[in-house]
C-alpha positions in Angstrom: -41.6 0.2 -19.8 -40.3 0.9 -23.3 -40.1 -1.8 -26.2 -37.7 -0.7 -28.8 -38.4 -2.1 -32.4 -35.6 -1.7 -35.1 -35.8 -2.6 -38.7 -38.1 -5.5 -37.5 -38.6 -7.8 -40.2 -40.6 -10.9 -40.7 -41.3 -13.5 -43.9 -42.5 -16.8 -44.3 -40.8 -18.8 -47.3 -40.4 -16.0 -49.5 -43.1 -13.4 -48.6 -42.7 -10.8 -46.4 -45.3 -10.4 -43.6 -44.0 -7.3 -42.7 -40.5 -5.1 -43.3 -38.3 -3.0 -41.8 -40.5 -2.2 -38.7 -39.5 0.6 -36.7 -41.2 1.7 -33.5 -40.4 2.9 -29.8 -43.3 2.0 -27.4 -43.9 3.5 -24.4 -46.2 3.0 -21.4 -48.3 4.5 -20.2 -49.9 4.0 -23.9 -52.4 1.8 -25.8 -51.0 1.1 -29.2 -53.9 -0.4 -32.1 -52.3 -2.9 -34.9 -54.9 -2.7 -37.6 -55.2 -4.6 -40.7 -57.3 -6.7 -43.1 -57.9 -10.4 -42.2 -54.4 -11.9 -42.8 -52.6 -8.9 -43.3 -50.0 -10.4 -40.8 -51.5 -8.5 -37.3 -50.9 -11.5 -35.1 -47.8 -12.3 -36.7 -46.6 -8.9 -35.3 -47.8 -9.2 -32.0 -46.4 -12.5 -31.7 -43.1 -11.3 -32.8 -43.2 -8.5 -30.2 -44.5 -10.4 -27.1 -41.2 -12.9 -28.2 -43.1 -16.2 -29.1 -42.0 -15.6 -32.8 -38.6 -15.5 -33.8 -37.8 -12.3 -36.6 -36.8 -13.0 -39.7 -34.7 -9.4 -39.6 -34.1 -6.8 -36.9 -34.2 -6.3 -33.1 -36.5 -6.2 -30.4 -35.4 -4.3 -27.0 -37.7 -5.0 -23.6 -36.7 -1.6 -21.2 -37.6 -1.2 -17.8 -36.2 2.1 -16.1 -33.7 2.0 -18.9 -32.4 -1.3 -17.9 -32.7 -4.0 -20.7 -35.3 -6.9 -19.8 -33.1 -9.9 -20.8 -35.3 -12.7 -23.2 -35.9 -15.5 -20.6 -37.1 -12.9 -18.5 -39.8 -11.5 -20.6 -42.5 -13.4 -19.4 -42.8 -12.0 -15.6 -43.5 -8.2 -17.8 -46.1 -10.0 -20.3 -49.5 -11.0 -20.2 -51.4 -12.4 -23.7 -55.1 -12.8 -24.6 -55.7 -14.2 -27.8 -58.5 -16.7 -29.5 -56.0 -19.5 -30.5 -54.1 -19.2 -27.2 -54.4 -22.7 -25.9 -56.0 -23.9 -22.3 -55.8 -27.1 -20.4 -59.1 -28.8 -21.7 -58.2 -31.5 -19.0 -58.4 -29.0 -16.0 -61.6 -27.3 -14.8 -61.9 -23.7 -14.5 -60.9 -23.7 -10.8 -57.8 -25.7 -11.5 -57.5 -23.7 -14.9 -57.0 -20.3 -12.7 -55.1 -21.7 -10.0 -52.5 -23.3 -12.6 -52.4 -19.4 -14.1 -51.7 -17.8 -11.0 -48.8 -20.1 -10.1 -46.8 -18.4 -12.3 -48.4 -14.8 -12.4 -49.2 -13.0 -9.5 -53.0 -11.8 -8.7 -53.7 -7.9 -9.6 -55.0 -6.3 -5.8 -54.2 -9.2 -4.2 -57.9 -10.6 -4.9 -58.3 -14.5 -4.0 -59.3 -17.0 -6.9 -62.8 -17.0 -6.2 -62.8 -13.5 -6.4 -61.2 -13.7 -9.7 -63.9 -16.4 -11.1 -66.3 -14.0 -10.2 -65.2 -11.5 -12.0 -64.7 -13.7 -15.0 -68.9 -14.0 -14.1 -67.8 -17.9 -14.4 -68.5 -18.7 -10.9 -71.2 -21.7 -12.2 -69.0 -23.7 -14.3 -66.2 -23.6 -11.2 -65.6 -27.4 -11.4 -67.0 -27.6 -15.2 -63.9 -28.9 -17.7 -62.7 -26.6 -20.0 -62.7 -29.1 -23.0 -66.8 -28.6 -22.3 -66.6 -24.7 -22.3 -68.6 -22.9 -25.5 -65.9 -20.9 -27.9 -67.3 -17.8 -25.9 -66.5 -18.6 -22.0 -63.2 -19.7 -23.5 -62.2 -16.0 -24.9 -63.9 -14.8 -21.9 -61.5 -16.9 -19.3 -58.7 -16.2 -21.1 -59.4 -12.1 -21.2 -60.5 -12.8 -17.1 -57.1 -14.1 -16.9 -55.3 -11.8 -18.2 -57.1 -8.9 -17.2 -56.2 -9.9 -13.1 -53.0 -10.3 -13.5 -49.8 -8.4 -12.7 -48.2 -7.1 -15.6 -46.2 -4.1 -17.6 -47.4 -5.3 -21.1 -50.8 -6.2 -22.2 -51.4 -8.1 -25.3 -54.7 -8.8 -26.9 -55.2 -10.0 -30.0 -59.2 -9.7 -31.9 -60.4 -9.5 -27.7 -64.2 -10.2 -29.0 -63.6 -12.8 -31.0 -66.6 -15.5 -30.0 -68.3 -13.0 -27.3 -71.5 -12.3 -27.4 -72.9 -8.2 -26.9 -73.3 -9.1 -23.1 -69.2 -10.5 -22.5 -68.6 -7.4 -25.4 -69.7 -4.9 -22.9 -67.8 -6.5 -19.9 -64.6 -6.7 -22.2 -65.1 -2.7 -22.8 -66.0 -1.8 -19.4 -62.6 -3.7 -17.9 -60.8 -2.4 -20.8 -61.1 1.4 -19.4 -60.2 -0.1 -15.8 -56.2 -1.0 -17.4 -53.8 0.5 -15.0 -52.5 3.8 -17.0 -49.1 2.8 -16.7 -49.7 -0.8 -18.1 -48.2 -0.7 -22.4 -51.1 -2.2 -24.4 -51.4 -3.7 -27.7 -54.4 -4.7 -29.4 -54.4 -6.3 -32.9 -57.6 -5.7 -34.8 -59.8 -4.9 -37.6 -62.9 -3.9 -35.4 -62.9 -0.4 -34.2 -64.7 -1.1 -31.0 -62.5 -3.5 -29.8 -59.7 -0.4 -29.1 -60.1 3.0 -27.4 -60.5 6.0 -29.9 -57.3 7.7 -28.5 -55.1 4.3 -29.1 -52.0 5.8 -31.1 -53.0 3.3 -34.5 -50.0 1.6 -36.5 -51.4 -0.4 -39.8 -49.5 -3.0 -40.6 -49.8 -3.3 -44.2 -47.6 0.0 -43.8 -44.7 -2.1 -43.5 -45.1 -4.7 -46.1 -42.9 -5.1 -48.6 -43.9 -3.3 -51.8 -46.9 -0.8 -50.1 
């Protein structure tokens, strides 16, 4: 899996969050986008996952040198972030079951198995509108984490976990297939291996 970024540019009104991108990512690989609160970290990712639209540029999915066409993107992809929304009206069980519709299950584990993983087994039939910030970030790492996919995107992973959920994030962050492209936006050094290849975005804003 390649994606292929060229002169990728993106503003909002008349300032540039970031300029004339260039990259080739490759799998197997875990890429770190680091930055300063607001320096535009999420804006990239979003932009590269396809949920953004650039202001400038191209992005190119590959998979064995074919292209990945746009409305197919989302069978490669898989995105954890803190302001990624969830169903409040669902419960986790129907939550995980609505996921897994449309993404299939990493080692063909059953949805129990993947609730306990998540170590969310109690609150099975809980709502999520009544989940704590913390089991939220935590279901929505679980989630991604289990399912099938070429490119992993996680954005500030330990945002709202506490040391315990920290150390399970960690330890299940080592387990990543090695052929699976990763990105991980972040200012926290712990939240990214120490071998990630690092990219800082305020490299490529306009003026720096």
């Amino acid at each position: 899996m390649r994606v292929i970024a060229k002169s990728l540019s993106k503003r909002f009104n008349r300032e540039w969050i970031f300029k004339d991108f260039n990259y080739e990512f490759s799998a197997p690989g875990t890429y770190a986008i680091i930055g300063p609160n607001g320096s535009g970290k999420s804006t990239l990712l979003q932009v590269l996952w396809g949920q953004m639209v650039p202001s400038a540029g191209s992005l190119r999915y590959e998979n064995e040198n074919q292209e990945i066409p746009p409305y197919d993107l989302f069978k490669h992809i898989c995105v954890a972030t803190p302001y990624m929304d969830l169903i409040d009206e669902f419960t986790l069980l129907e939550m995980v079951k609505f996921h897994f519709a449309f993404k299939a299950i990493k080692n063909n584990q059953s949805i129990d198995e993947v609730i306990q993983f998540i170590d969310l087994s109690h609150a099975r039939d809980k709502a999520i509108a009544n989940f704590s910030s913390g089991m939220r970030q935590r279901l929505k790492l679980g989630l991604a984490f289990n399912s099938k996919c070429d490119v992993l995107f996680l954005d500030e992973p330990t945002t709202n976990l506490d040391k315990k959920s920290t150390d399970w994030y960690l330890e299940n962050l080592e387990k990543i297939p090695a052929e699976t492209l990763t990105f991980i936006a972040s200012n926290q050094v712990h939240e990214y291996p120490t071998q990630s290849e690092k990219i800082d975005v305020l490299s490529y804003k306009k003026g720096y």
